[in-house]
N, C-alpha and C positions, 0 to 999 in steps of 0.2 A: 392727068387722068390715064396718062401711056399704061400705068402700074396699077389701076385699077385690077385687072385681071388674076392677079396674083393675092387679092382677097376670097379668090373663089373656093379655094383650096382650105382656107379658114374656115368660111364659113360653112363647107361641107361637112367639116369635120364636127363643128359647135353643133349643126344640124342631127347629127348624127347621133351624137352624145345626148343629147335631150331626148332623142328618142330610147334609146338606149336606157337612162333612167325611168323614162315611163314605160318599159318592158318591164325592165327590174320592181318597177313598186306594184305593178299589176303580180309579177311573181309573188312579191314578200305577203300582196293581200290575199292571195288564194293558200298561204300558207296558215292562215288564221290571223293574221293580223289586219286592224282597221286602217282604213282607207289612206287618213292623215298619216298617220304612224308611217305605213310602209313607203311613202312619200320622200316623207324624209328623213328614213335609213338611208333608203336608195341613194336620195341626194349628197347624201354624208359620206357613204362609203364612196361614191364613187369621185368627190371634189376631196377626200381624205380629211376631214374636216370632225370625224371620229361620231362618236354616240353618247347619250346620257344612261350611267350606271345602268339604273333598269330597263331601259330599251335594249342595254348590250346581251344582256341577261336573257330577253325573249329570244333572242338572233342565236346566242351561244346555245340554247337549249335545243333548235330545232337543225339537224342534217342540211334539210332542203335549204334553209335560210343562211346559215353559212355557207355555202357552196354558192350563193346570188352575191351575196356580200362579199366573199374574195376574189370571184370573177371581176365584179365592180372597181373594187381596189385598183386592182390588175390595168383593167379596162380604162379607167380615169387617171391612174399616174402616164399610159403609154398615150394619152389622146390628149394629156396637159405637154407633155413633152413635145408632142406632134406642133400641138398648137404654139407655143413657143419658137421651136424651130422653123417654122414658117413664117411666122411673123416678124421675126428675125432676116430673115433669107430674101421672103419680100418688102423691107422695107427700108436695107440697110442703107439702099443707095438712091432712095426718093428724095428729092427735096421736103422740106416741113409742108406746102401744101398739099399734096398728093397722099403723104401721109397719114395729116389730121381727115381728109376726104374718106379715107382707105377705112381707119378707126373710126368715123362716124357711119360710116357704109354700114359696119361689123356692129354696132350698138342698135342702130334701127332693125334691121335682121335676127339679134336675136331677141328684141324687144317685139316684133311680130309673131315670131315661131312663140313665145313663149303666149303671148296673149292669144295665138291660134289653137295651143292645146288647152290653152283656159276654158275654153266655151267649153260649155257646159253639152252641145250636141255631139261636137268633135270628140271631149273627151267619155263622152258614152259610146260611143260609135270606136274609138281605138279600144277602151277597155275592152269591149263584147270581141274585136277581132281576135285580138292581144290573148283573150284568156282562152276562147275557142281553140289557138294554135298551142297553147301550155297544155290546155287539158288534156292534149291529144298524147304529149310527151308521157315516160313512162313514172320521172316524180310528182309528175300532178296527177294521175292516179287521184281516182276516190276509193280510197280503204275500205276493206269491210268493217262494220260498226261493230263487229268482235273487238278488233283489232284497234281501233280508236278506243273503244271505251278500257282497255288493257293497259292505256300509255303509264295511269300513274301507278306509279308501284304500290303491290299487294291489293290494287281492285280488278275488280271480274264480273262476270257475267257466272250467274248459279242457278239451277230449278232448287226451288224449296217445295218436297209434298206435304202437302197436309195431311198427319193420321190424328187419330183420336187422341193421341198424348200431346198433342202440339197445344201449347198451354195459350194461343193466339186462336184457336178455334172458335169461330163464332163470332170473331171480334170486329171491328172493323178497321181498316189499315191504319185510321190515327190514331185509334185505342192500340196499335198491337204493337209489339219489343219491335217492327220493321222501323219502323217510322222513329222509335226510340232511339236505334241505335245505326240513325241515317242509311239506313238500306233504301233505296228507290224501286219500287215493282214495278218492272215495265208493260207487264202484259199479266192476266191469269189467265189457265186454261182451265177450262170448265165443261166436264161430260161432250168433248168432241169440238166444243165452241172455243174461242178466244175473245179476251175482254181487253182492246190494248188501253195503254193507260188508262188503267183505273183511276175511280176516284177515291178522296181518301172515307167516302162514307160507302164504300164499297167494305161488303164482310167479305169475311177468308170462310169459305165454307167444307167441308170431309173432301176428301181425295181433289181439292182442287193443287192443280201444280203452278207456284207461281214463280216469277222470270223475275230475278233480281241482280239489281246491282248496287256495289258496294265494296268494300273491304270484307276479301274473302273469310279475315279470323272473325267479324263481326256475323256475317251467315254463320259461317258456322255453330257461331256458339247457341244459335236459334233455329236450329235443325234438328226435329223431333230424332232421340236417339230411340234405336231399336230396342 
Protein backbone atom coordinates (compact mmCIF):
# COMPACT_ATOMS: atom_id res chain seq x y z
CA UNK A 1 0.00 0.00 0.00
CA UNK A 2 3.63 2.10 0.21
CA UNK A 3 2.51 3.12 -3.74
CA UNK A 4 -0.93 3.75 -3.00
CA UNK A 5 -0.10 7.53 -3.14
CA UNK A 6 0.92 7.71 -6.62
CA UNK A 7 -2.77 6.79 -7.81
CA UNK A 8 -3.59 10.26 -6.63
CA UNK A 9 -2.20 11.93 -9.68
CA UNK A 10 -4.43 9.40 -11.85
CA UNK A 11 -7.19 10.08 -10.48
CA UNK A 12 -6.96 13.91 -10.44
CA UNK A 13 -6.54 13.90 -13.67
CA UNK A 14 -9.67 11.08 -14.69
CA UNK A 15 -11.34 13.79 -12.23
CA UNK A 16 -10.66 16.37 -14.04
CA UNK A 17 -11.48 15.14 -17.51
CA UNK A 18 -15.05 14.29 -16.58
CA UNK A 19 -15.54 17.45 -15.65
CA UNK A 20 -14.07 18.81 -18.57
CA UNK A 21 -16.70 16.86 -20.65
CA UNK A 22 -19.59 17.96 -18.71
CA UNK A 23 -18.38 21.65 -19.49
CA UNK A 24 -18.10 20.83 -23.03
CA UNK A 25 -21.59 19.22 -23.42
CA UNK A 26 -23.17 22.09 -21.46
CA UNK A 27 -21.34 24.19 -24.21
CA UNK A 28 -22.48 22.12 -27.39
CA UNK A 29 -26.12 22.43 -25.57
CA UNK A 30 -26.42 26.18 -25.34
CA UNK A 31 -25.24 25.90 -28.86
CA UNK A 32 -28.64 24.50 -29.99
CA UNK A 33 -28.08 21.11 -29.49
CA UNK A 34 -30.19 18.65 -27.17
CA UNK A 35 -29.09 17.55 -24.11
CA UNK A 36 -28.41 13.73 -25.11
CA UNK A 37 -26.68 14.59 -28.33
CA UNK A 38 -24.25 17.20 -26.89
CA UNK A 39 -23.28 14.49 -24.29
CA UNK A 40 -22.09 12.39 -26.37
CA UNK A 41 -20.25 14.56 -28.98
CA UNK A 42 -18.38 15.73 -25.97
CA UNK A 43 -17.75 12.22 -24.83
CA UNK A 44 -16.48 11.25 -28.44
CA UNK A 45 -14.53 14.02 -29.27
CA UNK A 46 -12.79 14.11 -26.24
CA UNK A 47 -12.08 9.87 -25.78
CA UNK A 48 -11.32 10.27 -29.99
CA UNK A 49 -13.76 7.81 -30.42
CA UNK A 50 -15.20 10.06 -33.65
CA UNK A 51 -19.15 10.99 -34.38
CA UNK A 52 -22.04 9.44 -36.57
CA UNK A 53 -22.26 10.98 -40.10
CA UNK A 54 -25.17 13.46 -39.24
CA UNK A 55 -24.12 14.43 -35.86
CA UNK A 56 -20.66 15.31 -37.64
CA UNK A 57 -22.71 17.46 -39.82
CA UNK A 58 -24.53 19.59 -37.04
CA UNK A 59 -20.80 20.03 -35.30
CA UNK A 60 -19.25 21.00 -38.77
CA UNK A 61 -22.04 23.54 -39.43
CA UNK A 62 -21.80 25.68 -36.40
CA UNK A 63 -18.14 27.97 -35.62
CA UNK A 64 -18.93 27.69 -31.87
CA UNK A 65 -19.31 23.97 -31.98
CA UNK A 66 -16.06 23.14 -33.71
CA UNK A 67 -13.99 25.34 -31.83
CA UNK A 68 -15.43 22.86 -28.27
CA UNK A 69 -14.92 19.90 -30.42
CA UNK A 70 -11.15 20.54 -31.27
CA UNK A 71 -10.27 21.92 -27.90
CA UNK A 72 -11.71 18.51 -26.77
CA UNK A 73 -9.62 16.52 -29.19
CA UNK A 74 -6.77 18.39 -28.00
CA UNK A 75 -7.76 18.10 -24.50
CA UNK A 76 -8.47 14.19 -24.38
CA UNK A 77 -5.35 12.87 -26.48
CA UNK A 78 -2.95 15.16 -23.99
CA UNK A 79 -4.88 13.76 -20.62
CA UNK A 80 -4.89 9.97 -22.35
CA UNK A 81 -1.16 10.43 -22.56
CA UNK A 82 -1.03 12.00 -19.16
CA UNK A 83 -2.89 9.17 -17.79
CA UNK A 84 -0.83 6.49 -19.28
CA UNK A 85 2.30 7.88 -18.31
CA UNK A 86 1.53 7.90 -14.87
CA UNK A 87 0.23 4.69 -14.68
CA UNK A 88 3.24 3.45 -16.20
CA UNK A 89 5.65 5.50 -13.87
CA UNK A 90 3.62 4.62 -10.79
CA UNK A 91 3.36 1.10 -11.09
CA UNK A 92 6.32 -0.22 -12.90
CA UNK A 93 7.98 -1.19 -9.82
CA UNK A 94 5.02 -2.45 -7.42
CA UNK A 95 4.57 -5.79 -6.76
CA UNK A 96 1.13 -7.43 -8.40
CA UNK A 97 -0.59 -6.63 -4.98
CA UNK A 98 -0.31 -3.06 -4.54
CA UNK A 99 -0.92 -2.96 -8.03
CA UNK A 100 -4.34 -4.74 -8.47
CA UNK A 101 -5.17 -2.39 -5.06
CA UNK A 102 -3.95 0.68 -6.97
CA UNK A 103 -6.29 -0.28 -10.19
CA UNK A 104 -9.16 -1.26 -8.11
CA UNK A 105 -8.71 2.19 -5.95
CA UNK A 106 -8.98 4.03 -9.79
CA UNK A 107 -12.42 1.87 -10.88
CA UNK A 108 -14.26 2.63 -7.62
CA UNK A 109 -13.28 6.49 -7.96
CA UNK A 110 -14.30 6.85 -11.21
CA UNK A 111 -17.37 4.63 -10.62
CA UNK A 112 -18.35 7.31 -7.80
CA UNK A 113 -17.51 10.55 -9.77
CA UNK A 114 -19.39 9.28 -12.44
CA UNK A 115 -22.58 8.08 -10.46
CA UNK A 116 -22.13 11.65 -8.49
CA UNK A 117 -22.77 13.69 -11.64
CA UNK A 118 -25.65 11.32 -12.39
CA UNK A 119 -28.03 12.67 -9.88
CA UNK A 120 -30.17 14.32 -11.13
CA UNK A 121 -29.76 17.38 -8.33
CA UNK A 122 -26.03 17.61 -8.82
CA UNK A 123 -26.27 17.58 -12.53
CA UNK A 124 -28.97 20.56 -12.44
CA UNK A 125 -27.05 22.41 -9.87
CA UNK A 126 -23.44 22.08 -12.31
CA UNK A 127 -25.46 22.79 -15.49
CA UNK A 128 -27.26 26.19 -14.07
CA UNK A 129 -23.36 27.12 -12.64
CA UNK A 130 -21.56 25.80 -15.96
CA UNK A 131 -23.98 27.79 -18.21
CA UNK A 132 -24.11 31.13 -16.02
CA UNK A 133 -20.06 31.26 -16.54
CA UNK A 134 -20.45 30.35 -20.72
CA UNK A 135 -23.12 33.05 -20.91
CA UNK A 136 -21.04 35.42 -19.52
CA UNK A 137 -18.18 34.64 -22.34
CA UNK A 138 -18.39 36.55 -25.63
CA UNK A 139 -19.58 33.10 -27.89
CA UNK A 140 -22.42 32.46 -25.88
CA UNK A 141 -23.72 35.78 -26.50
CA UNK A 142 -27.58 35.80 -27.24
CA UNK A 143 -27.88 37.18 -30.78
CA UNK A 144 -30.18 39.62 -31.86
CA UNK A 145 -33.15 37.73 -33.47
CA UNK A 146 -32.31 39.68 -36.74
CA UNK A 147 -29.50 38.01 -36.83
CA UNK A 148 -30.55 34.28 -35.97
CA UNK A 149 -33.37 34.35 -38.05
CA UNK A 150 -30.70 35.62 -41.33
CA UNK A 151 -28.55 32.24 -40.75
CA UNK A 152 -30.38 30.30 -43.54
CA UNK A 153 -29.57 31.64 -46.89
CA UNK A 154 -31.84 33.98 -48.71
CA UNK A 155 -34.35 34.34 -45.48
CA UNK A 156 -35.11 37.81 -43.75
CA UNK A 157 -37.02 39.71 -41.99
CA UNK A 158 -39.28 42.28 -44.45
CA UNK A 159 -42.37 44.90 -43.74
CA UNK A 160 -44.91 44.22 -46.31
CA UNK A 161 -47.63 47.53 -46.64
CA UNK A 162 -50.77 46.92 -47.44
CA UNK A 163 -52.32 49.37 -50.19
CA UNK A 164 -55.40 48.92 -52.20
CA UNK A 165 -53.76 46.90 -54.96
CA UNK A 166 -52.43 44.20 -52.57
CA UNK A 167 -54.58 41.39 -54.14
CA UNK A 168 -54.54 39.70 -49.98
CA UNK A 169 -56.60 42.77 -48.99
CA UNK A 170 -59.36 41.88 -46.85
CA UNK A 171 -58.22 38.44 -46.56
CA UNK A 172 -57.20 36.60 -43.82
CA UNK A 173 -53.74 35.13 -43.35
CA UNK A 174 -54.72 31.59 -44.25
CA UNK A 175 -56.77 32.71 -47.17
CA UNK A 176 -53.85 35.02 -48.34
CA UNK A 177 -50.56 34.13 -51.08
CA UNK A 178 -48.34 34.72 -47.08
CA UNK A 179 -49.31 31.48 -45.84
CA UNK A 180 -49.16 30.06 -49.55
CA UNK A 181 -46.03 30.73 -50.17
CA UNK A 182 -44.53 29.95 -46.38
CA UNK A 183 -43.99 33.43 -45.39
CA UNK A 184 -44.61 33.61 -41.40
CA UNK A 185 -45.98 37.10 -40.11
CA UNK A 186 -44.58 37.86 -36.93
CA UNK A 187 -46.30 40.82 -35.78
CA UNK A 188 -48.96 43.43 -37.75
CA UNK A 189 -48.91 46.88 -37.17
CA UNK A 190 -52.00 48.53 -37.09
CA UNK A 191 -52.94 52.52 -36.76
CA UNK A 192 -50.14 52.90 -33.96
CA UNK A 193 -50.96 49.47 -32.19
CA UNK A 194 -49.13 46.03 -32.67
CA UNK A 195 -50.65 42.60 -32.99
CA UNK A 196 -47.72 40.05 -32.15
CA UNK A 197 -48.28 36.75 -33.60
CA UNK A 198 -51.23 36.83 -35.26
CA UNK A 199 -53.63 34.48 -35.87
CA UNK A 200 -54.17 32.90 -38.93
CA UNK A 201 -58.04 34.15 -38.78
CA UNK A 202 -56.63 37.34 -38.41
CA UNK A 203 -57.51 39.85 -41.72
CA UNK A 204 -54.71 41.88 -43.43
CA UNK A 205 -56.58 45.16 -43.43
CA UNK A 206 -55.56 49.00 -45.68
CA UNK A 207 -52.41 50.58 -44.61
CA UNK A 208 -51.68 47.75 -41.99
CA UNK A 209 -47.67 47.05 -42.28
CA UNK A 210 -46.96 43.48 -41.63
CA UNK A 211 -43.49 41.90 -40.16
CA UNK A 212 -42.56 38.93 -42.09
CA UNK A 213 -40.34 36.19 -42.55
CA UNK A 214 -39.30 34.03 -45.17
CA UNK A 215 -37.36 33.77 -48.29
CA UNK A 216 -36.78 37.17 -49.32
CA UNK A 217 -37.63 36.38 -53.50
CA UNK A 218 -41.02 34.81 -52.00
CA UNK A 219 -41.86 38.57 -50.22
CA UNK A 220 -41.21 39.85 -52.84
CA UNK A 221 -43.10 38.64 -55.43
CA UNK A 222 -46.21 39.52 -52.92
CA UNK A 223 -45.48 43.15 -52.52
CA UNK A 224 -47.96 45.36 -53.76
CA UNK A 225 -46.08 46.96 -56.85
CA UNK A 226 -46.42 50.72 -57.20
Amino acid sequence: MGNLIFAIPVILIIAISIFVVKIAAVALKMTGLDEKRAYFQALSAFTGTGFTTSDSELVLQNDIRRKIIMILMILGNAGFITVITTVVISFEKTNPLPLFTNVGILLIVIFLLVKFLANKNVAKFLNKKIESRLAKRSPFHKRPVEEVLRIAKDYGIAEVIIKESCRDLDKTLSESDFRKNDILVLAIERKGAVIPAPKATDRILLDDTLICYGRLSNIGKIIPKE
